[in-house]
N, C-alpha and C positions, 0 to 999 in steps of 0.2 A: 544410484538412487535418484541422481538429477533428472535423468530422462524418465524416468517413471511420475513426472510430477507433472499435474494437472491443477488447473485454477478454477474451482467452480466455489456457489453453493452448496452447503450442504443440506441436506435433505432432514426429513423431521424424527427419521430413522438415529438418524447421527446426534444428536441431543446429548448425548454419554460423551462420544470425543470433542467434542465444541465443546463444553463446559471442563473438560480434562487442559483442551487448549488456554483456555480462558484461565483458570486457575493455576495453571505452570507461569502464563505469560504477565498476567494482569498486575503483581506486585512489582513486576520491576518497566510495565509498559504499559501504564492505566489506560492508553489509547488502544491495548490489542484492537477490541470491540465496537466498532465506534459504532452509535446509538444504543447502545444494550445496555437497559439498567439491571441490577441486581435484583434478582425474582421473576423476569419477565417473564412469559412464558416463550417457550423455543418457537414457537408456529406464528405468535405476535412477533419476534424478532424477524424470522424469516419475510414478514410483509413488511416492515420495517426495510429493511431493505432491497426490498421492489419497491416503495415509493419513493425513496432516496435517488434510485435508478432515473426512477421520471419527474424527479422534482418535485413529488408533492411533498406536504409534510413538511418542508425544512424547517429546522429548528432554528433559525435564525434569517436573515437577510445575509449575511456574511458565508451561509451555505452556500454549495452550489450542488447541482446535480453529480452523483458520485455513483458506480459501479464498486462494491465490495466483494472480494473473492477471497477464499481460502485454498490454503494450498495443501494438499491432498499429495500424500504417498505412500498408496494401497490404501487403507482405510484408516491412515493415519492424517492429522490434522498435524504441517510443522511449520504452517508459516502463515500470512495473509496480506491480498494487495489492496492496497483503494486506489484505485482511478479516479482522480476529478475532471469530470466532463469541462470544465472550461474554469479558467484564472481570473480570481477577482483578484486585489489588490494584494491581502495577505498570503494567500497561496502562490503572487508572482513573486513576493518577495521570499516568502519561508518556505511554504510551503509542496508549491511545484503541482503535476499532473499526477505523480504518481510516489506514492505510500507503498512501505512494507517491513516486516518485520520479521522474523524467524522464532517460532518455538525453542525457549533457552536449550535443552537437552539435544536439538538438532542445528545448535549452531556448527561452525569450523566446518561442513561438509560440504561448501559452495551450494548450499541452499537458496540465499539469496540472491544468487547471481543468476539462478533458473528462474526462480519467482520473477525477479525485473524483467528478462530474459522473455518469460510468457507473458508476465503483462504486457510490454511495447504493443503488442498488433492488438491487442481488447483495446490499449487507450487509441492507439490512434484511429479504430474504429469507431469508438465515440467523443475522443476527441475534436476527430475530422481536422486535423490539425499536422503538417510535417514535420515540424519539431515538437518535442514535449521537453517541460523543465521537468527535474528530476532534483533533490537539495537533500544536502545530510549535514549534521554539524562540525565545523572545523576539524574538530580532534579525535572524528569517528572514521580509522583508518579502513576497517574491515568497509563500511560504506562506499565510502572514495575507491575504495578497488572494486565492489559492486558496479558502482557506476559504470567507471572507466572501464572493468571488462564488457559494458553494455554501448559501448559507443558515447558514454559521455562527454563533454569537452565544457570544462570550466570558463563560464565567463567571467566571474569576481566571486568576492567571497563580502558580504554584508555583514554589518556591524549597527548596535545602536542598542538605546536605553528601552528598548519596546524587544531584546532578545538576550537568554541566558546567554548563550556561546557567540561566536560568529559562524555562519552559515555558509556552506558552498552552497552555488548555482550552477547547474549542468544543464546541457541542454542535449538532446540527442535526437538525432536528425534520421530521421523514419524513411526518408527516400533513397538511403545505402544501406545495405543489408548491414544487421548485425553479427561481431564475430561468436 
C-alpha cells in the first residue's frame, strides 16, 4: 500500500473523501485541516490553499508560507503533509518544516513513514534548504520511529511553560539519500 501513495491536492471532484477524511480525523486531530473552517465550501478551501502556498492571506504574522498535501491511496484519502516553506521562532522550536498525520483507520500500516518519506524532496524543494527540522512529542513513539526511519537524527528534546509535553527535535539532512 505504501508505494501506491502519492501527496497531492485533491481535486473539487474529491469533496465526498476530503470531508470522510476530515470527519474520521478532526475529533481526535483538530489540526487534520489546517485553514478549513466548518461549512466552507470545498473550491473556497482548495484556494485557500493556493494562497497559503504563496503567502498571501496568512492568517497571522506568526504564519509563514506552507505547501498542504494529502495523502491519496487509490482514491483513498489516509493521511496529510504540511510543509513550511521557512522557520520562524515557534516552528524552530515546535513545530519544525514538516507536519503529518495519518487517517485513524489507516494507522499501524507504516503510512506515515511513506507520507514523511514523500514529503522530504516537495520540502526541501520549497524549502530550498539541506536540512529540515522534523518534531513529535516526547511520548509519541510511533513518531520517533517515523522520523528515524526517515533519516532523522535528534538534537535535544525541549521543555517549558509555553508546551503540554516535551518536544523532540529532528533534523534530517537532504544531501544523503534517505533509507
Amino acid at each position: 500500500m505504501q508505494s501506491d501513495l502519492t501527496l497531492r491536492r485533491p481535486r473539487e471532484d474529491e469533496e465526498e473523501e476530503f470531508l470522510r477524511a476530515h470527519r474520521a480525523t478532526s475529533p481526535e486531530v483538530p489540526s487534520f485541516l489546517h485553514y478549513y473552517q466548518e461549512g466552507m465550501a470545498f473550491r473556497r478551501y482548495l484556494e485557500v490553499l493556493a494562497e497559503q502556498e504563496q503567502g498571501i492571506n496568512l492568517p497571522s504574522p506568526q504564519h509563514v508560507p506552507s505547501t498542504f498535501l494529502f495523502a491519496f491511496v487509490g482514491n483513498r484519502i489516509v493521511g496529510r503533509a504540511s510543509i513550511r516553506h521557512s522557520l520562524n521562532a515557534f516552528l524552530e522550536r515546535k513545530g519544525g518544516n514538516i507536519g503529518y498525520v495519518v487517517v485513524p483507520e489507516f494507522r499501524r500500516q507504516g503510512l506515515a513513514t511513506a507520507i514523511l518519506r514523500s514529503a522530504l524532496p516537495i520540502a526541501r524543494t520549497r524549502c530550498r534548504v539541506d536540512r529540515l527540522l522534523v518534531t513529535c512529542d516526547d511520548d509519541h513513539v510511533a513518531s520517533i520511529r517515523t522520523i528515524e526511519m526517515n533519516g532523522g537524527i535528534l538534537e535535544n528534546v525541549v521543555t517549558g511553560p509555553d508546551l503540554e509535553k516535551p518536544v523532540r527535535r529532528y533534523w534530517i539532512n537532504q544531501r544523503s539519500p534517505v533509507a
